[in-house]
C-alpha positions as CSV (number, residue, x, y, z in Angstrom):
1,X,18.3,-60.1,15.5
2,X,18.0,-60.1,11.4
3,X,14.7,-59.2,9.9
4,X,13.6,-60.5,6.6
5,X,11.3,-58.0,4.8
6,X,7.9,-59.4,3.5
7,X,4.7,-58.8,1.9
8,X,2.0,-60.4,3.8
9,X,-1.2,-60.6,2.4
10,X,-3.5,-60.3,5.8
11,X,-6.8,-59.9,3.6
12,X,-8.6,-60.1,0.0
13,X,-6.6,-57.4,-1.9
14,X,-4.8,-56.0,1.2
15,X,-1.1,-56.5,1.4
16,X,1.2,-55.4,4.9
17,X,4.7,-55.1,4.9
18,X,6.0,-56.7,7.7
19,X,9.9,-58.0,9.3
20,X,9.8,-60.8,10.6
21,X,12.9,-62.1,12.7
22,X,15.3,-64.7,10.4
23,X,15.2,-68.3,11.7
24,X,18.1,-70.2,13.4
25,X,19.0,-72.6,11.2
26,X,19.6,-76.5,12.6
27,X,21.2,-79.4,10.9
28,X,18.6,-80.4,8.7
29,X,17.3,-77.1,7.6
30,X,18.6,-73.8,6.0
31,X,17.3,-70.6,4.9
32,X,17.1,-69.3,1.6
33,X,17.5,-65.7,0.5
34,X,15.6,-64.8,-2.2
35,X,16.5,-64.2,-5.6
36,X,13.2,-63.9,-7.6
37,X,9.8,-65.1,-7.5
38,X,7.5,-65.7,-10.6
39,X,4.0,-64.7,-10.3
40,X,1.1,-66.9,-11.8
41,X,-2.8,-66.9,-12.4
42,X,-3.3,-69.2,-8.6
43,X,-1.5,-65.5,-7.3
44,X,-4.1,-63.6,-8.7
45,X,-6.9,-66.1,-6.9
46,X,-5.1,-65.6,-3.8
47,X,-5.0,-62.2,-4.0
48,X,-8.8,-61.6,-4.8
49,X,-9.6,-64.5,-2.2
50,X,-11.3,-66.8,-4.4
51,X,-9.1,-69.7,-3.2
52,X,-10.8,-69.2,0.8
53,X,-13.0,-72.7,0.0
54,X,-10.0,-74.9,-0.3
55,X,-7.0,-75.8,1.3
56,X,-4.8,-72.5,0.1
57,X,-7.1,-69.7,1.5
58,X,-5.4,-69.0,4.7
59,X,-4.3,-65.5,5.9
60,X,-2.4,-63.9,6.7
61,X,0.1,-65.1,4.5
62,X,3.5,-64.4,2.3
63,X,2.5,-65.6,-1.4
64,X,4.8,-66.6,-3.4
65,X,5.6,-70.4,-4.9
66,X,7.7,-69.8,-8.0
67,X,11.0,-68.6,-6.0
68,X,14.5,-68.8,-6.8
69,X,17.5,-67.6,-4.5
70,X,20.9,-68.5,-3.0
71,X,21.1,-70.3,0.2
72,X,22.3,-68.4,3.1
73,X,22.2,-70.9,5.9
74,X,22.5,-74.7,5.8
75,X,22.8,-77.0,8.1
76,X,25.3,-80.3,7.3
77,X,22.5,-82.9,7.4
78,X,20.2,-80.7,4.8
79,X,23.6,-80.3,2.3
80,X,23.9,-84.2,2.7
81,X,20.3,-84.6,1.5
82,X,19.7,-81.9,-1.0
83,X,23.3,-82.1,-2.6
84,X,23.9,-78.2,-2.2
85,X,26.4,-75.8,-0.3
86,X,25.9,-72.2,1.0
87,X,25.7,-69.8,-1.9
88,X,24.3,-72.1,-4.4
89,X,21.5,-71.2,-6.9
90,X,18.7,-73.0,-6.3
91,X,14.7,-73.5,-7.6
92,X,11.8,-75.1,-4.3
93,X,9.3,-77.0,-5.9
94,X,6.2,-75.4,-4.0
95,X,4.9,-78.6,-1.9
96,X,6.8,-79.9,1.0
97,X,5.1,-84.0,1.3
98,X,5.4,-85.6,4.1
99,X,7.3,-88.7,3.3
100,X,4.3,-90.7,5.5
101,X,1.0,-90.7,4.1
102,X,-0.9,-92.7,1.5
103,X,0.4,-90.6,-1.7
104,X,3.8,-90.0,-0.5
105,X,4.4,-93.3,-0.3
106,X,3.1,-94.5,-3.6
107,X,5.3,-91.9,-5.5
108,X,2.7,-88.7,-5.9
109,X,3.9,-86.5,-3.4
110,X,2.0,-83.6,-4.8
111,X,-1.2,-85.0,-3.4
112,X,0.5,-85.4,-0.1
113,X,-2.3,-85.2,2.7
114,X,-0.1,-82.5,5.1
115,X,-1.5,-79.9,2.8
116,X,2.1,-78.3,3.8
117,X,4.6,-75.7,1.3
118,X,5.4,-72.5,0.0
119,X,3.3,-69.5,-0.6
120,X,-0.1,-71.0,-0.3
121,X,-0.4,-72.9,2.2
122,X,1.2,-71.7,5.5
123,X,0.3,-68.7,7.3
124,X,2.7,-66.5,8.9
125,X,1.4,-68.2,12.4
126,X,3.5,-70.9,11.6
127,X,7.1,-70.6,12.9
128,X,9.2,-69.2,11.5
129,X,6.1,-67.5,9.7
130,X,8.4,-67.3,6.3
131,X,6.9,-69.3,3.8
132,X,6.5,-67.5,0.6
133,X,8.7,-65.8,-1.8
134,X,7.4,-62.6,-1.6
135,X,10.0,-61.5,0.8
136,X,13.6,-61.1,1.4
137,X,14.3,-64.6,2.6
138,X,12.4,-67.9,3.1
139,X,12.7,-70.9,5.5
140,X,14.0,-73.9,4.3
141,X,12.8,-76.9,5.9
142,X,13.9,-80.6,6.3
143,X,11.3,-82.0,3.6
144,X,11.2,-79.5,1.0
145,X,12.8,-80.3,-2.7
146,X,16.1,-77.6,-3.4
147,X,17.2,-78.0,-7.3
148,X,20.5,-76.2,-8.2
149,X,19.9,-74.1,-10.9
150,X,22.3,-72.8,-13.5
151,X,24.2,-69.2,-12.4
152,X,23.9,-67.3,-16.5
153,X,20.0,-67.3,-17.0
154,X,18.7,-64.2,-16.2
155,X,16.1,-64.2,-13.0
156,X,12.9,-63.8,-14.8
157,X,13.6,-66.6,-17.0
158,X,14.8,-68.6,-14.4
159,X,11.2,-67.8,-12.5
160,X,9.2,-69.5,-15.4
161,X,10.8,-73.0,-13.9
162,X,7.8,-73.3,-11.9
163,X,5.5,-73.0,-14.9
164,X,7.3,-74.6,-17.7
165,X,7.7,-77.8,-15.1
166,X,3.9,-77.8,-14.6
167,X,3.3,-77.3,-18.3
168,X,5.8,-80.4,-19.2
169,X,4.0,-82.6,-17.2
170,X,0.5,-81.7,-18.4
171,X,1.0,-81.5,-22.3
172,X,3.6,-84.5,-21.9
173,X,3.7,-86.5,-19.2
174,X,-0.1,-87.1,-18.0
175,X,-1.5,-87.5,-21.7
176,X,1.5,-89.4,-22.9
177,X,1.9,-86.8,-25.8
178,X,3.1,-88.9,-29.1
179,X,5.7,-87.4,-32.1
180,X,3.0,-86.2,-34.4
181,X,0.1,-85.9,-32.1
182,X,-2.3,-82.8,-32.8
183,X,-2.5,-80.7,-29.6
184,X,-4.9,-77.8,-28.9
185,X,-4.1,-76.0,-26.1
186,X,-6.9,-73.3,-24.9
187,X,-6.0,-69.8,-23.5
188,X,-2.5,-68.4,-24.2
189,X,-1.2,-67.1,-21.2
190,X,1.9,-67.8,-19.4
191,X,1.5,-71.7,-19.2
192,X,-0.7,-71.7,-22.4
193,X,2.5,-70.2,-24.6
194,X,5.0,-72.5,-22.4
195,X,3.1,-75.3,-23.3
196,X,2.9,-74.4,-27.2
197,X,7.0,-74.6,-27.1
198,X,6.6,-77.6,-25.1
199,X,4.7,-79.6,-27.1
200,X,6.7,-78.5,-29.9
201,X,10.2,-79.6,-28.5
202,X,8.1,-83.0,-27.8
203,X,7.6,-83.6,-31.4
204,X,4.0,-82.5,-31.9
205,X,2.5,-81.9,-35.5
206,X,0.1,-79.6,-35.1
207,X,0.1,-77.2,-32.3
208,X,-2.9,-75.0,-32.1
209,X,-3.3,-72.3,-29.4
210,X,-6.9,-70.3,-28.8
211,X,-7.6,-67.4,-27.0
212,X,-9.7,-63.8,-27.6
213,X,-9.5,-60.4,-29.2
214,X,-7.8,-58.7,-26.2
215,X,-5.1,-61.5,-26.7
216,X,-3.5,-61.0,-30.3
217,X,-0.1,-59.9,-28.8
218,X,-0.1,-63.5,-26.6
219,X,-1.4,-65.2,-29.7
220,X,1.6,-64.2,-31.5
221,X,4.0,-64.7,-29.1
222,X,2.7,-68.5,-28.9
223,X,3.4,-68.4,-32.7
224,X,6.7,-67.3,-32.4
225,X,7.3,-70.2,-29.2
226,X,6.3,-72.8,-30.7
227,X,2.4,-73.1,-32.0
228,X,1.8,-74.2,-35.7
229,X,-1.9,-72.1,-35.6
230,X,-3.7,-69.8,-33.7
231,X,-7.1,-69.1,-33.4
232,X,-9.1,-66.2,-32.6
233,X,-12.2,-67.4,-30.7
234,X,-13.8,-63.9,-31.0
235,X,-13.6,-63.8,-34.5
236,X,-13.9,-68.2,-35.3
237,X,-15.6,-71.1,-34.4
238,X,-12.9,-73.1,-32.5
239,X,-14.4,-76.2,-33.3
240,X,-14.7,-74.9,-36.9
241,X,-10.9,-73.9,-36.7
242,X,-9.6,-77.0,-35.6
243,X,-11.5,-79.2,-37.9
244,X,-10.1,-77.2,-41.1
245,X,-6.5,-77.1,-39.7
246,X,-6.4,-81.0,-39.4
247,X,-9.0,-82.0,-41.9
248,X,-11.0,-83.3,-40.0
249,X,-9.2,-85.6,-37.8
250,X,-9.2,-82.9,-34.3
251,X,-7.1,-82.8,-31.3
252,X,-5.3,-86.1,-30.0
253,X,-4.6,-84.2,-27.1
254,X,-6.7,-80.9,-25.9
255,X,-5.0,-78.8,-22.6
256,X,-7.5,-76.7,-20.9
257,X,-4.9,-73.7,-19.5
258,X,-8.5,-70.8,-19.5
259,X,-8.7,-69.2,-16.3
260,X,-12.2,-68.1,-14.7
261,X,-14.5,-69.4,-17.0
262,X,-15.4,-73.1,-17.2
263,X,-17.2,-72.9,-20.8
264,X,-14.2,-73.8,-22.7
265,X,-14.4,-77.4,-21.3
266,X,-17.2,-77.9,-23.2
267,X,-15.6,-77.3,-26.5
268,X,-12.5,-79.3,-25.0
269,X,-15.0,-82.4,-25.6
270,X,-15.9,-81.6,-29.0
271,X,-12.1,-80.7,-30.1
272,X,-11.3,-84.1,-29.0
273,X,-10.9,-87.0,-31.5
274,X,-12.6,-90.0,-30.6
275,X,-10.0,-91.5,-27.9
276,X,-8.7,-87.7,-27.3
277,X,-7.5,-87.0,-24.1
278,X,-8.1,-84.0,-22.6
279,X,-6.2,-82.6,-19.3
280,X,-8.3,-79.4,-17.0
281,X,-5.1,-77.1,-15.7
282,X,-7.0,-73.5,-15.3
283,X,-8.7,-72.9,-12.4
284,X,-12.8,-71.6,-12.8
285,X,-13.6,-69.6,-9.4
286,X,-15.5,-72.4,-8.2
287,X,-17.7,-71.7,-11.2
288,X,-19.9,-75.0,-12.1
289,X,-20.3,-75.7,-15.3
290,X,-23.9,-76.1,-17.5
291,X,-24.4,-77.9,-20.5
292,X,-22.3,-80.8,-20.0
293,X,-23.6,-83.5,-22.1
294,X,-21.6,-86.5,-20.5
295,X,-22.8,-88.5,-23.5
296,X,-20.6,-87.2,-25.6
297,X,-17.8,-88.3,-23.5
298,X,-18.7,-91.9,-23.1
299,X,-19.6,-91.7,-26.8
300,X,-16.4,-90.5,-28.0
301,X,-14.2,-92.4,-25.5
302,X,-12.5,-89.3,-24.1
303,X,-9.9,-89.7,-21.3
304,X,-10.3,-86.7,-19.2
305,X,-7.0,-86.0,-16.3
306,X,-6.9,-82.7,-13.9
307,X,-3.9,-81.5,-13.2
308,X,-2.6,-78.9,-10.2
309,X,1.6,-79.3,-10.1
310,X,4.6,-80.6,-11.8
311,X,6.8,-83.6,-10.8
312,X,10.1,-84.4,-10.4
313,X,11.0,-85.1,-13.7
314,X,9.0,-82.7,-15.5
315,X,11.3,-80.5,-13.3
316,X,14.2,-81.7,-14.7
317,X,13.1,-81.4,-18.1
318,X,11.6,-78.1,-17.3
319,X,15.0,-76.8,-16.8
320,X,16.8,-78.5,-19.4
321,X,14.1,-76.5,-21.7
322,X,15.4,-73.5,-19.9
323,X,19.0,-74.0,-20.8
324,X,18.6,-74.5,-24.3
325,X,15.8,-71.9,-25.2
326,X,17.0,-69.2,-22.4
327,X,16.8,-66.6,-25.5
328,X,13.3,-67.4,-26.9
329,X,12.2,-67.1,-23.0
330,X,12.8,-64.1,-22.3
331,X,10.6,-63.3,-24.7
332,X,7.8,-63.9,-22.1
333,X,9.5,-61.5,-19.5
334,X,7.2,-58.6,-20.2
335,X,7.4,-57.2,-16.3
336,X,9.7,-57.3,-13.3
337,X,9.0,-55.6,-10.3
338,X,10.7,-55.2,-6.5
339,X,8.9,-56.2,-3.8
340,X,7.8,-53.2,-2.5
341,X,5.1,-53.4,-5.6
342,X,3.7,-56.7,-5.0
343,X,0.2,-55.4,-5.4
344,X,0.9,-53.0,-8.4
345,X,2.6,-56.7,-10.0
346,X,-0.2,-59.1,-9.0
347,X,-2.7,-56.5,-10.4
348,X,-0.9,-55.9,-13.8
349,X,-0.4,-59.6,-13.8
350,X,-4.7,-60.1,-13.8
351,X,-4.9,-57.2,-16.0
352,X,-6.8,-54.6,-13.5
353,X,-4.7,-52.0,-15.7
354,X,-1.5,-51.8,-17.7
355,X,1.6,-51.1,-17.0
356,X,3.7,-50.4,-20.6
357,X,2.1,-53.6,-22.3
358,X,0.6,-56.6,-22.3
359,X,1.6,-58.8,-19.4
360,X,2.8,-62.2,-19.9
361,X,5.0,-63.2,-17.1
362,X,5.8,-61.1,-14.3
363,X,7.9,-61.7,-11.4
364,X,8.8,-60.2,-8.3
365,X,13.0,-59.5,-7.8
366,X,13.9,-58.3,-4.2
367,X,17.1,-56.4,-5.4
368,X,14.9,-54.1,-7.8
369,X,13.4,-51.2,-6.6
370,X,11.1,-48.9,-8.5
């Protein structure tokens, strides 16, 4: 029998490599073997187990949700419904809804009550165990969402479809972004940049991106993407900042993309313009947050969304993005590594150490080897 390769994480910061037997493959499924797989900040939580409280902590497990490949196996009912043949190029979307429940039924699949995708959310317990993009190959099952891709974009750009999709929704779609609209978009990594040269290509004025000291090189690569300012928040006042860049009027729109520490949502309410929206994307740890004054929101009229994943359609536009600004991506590409160095990758990507440069987006490709 064929073995697909993987890297299971069985613990906080402990990977095995295991081979797990490939999966006969029905009428309604196939199997996937993978291309790529794009790492993000939720792959660093997994990986230092501070997403055990919630529905993703369960070990052991393959990571991986940001996973393009070519499909090896498909069954005649699954190319019916996804619109694909054998040796296409295709993007998952991570979550696999039910079809069933409450949400899925009212159009927001992403909150779909099974709890049920890729690379957080099933353990390797659950045949056929390979449910993450950190291996060789991945199962693909009756519900999940396949998108052909285009075959001339290079892997690691073609990995950032899972962030720039999430990023599209959460500067454009949930705030309704307007032409002309200020935006202020706090933290510049990965998603933080993507969403500078999102809310660019959506007409934005003023595109203002924050981050500190140890972030200059992201900071300029946001310039070069997309934002019209950036601010140092080591060296300036952000509030401060802001206020000068637009004279006083603020942020129509203020994206929250700061991982780890939940402080910056309080200046989110004070870069907001009266009737500013603001939308919480990064993840805190679980940290709470002190010195909330929730007077100021009422006050000020703030509209205040959280946001976890993408839709279809920000998909769609996601990839469009991809097609036209292929070149300026790979920009972001700083690291690529084979899957044998899944913990020397996730590591780089949370900055434990460097590995020739700042890391921006790094992704996993199972052809490279080190």
């Amino acid at each position: 029998m064929q073995q697909a390769q993987a890297a299971v994480l069985t613990a906080p910061r402990k990977f095995e490599f295991r081979e797990i037997p490939l999966p006969e493959v029905g009428d309604d499924d196939g199997l996937l073997e993978v291309e790529a797989n794009g790492l993000c900040g939720t792959d660093y939580e997994q990986y230092q187990g501070h997403l055990a409280s919630g529905p993703f902590g369960r070990l052991p497990i393959i990571p991986g949700h940001e996973t393009i490949g070519r499909i090896s196996r498909l069954g005649r009912n699954a190319a019916r419904a996804w619109g694909v043949r054998e040796g296409d190029r295709v993007c998952l979307k991570a979550t696999i809804p039910c079809g069933q429940c409450w949400a899925c039924r009212h159009g927001v699949s992403r909150r779909c009550k099974r709890a049920m995708g890729y690379g957080l959310y099933l353990t390797t317990d659950v045949a056929p165990g390979l449910w993450g993009g950190y291996a060789s190959h991945l199962y693909l099952h009756p519900q999940c969402e396949v998108h052909r891709v285009p075959e001339d974009i290079p892997s690691g750009v073609m990995t950032l479809f899972n962030p720039l999709s999430g990023v599209v929704r959460w500067i454009y779609e949930v705030p309704d972004l307007k032409f002309g609209e200020t935006v202020v978009i706090l933290g510049p990594g990965q998603r933080g940049i993507l969403a500078a040269l999102t809310a660019a290509e959506m007409g934005a004025r003023n595109v203002i991106v924050t981050g500190l000291e140890r972030d200059r090189f992201r900071l300029d690569m946001a310039r070069r993407l997309g934002a019209t300012a950036t601010v140092n928040v080591s060296e300036q006042d952000p509030v401060e900042a802001v206020r000068e860049i637009t004279g006083g009027a603020m942020a129509d729109v203020v994206l929250d993309m700061s991982a780890g520490d939940p402080a910056p949502v309080l200046q989110a309410v004070e870069l907001a313009r009266p009737g500013g929206r603001i939308v919480l994307a990064g993840l805190k740890s679980g940290k709470t947050l002190d010195g909330l004054v929730t007077d100021r929101i009422v006050m000020k009229e703030l509209q205040i969304f959280g946001v976890l994943s993408s839709t279809t359609s920000a998909l769609e536009t996601g990839l469009e993005i991809i097609r036209r600004r292929k070149n300026d991506l790979g920009q972001l590409c700083t690291h690529a590594y084979g899957l044998q160095d899944a913990e020397r990758a996730i590591q780089v990507l949370g900055r434990e150490y460097q590995d020739g440069g700042d890391a921006v987006h790094v992704h996993l490709e199972t052809q490279l080897s080190r």
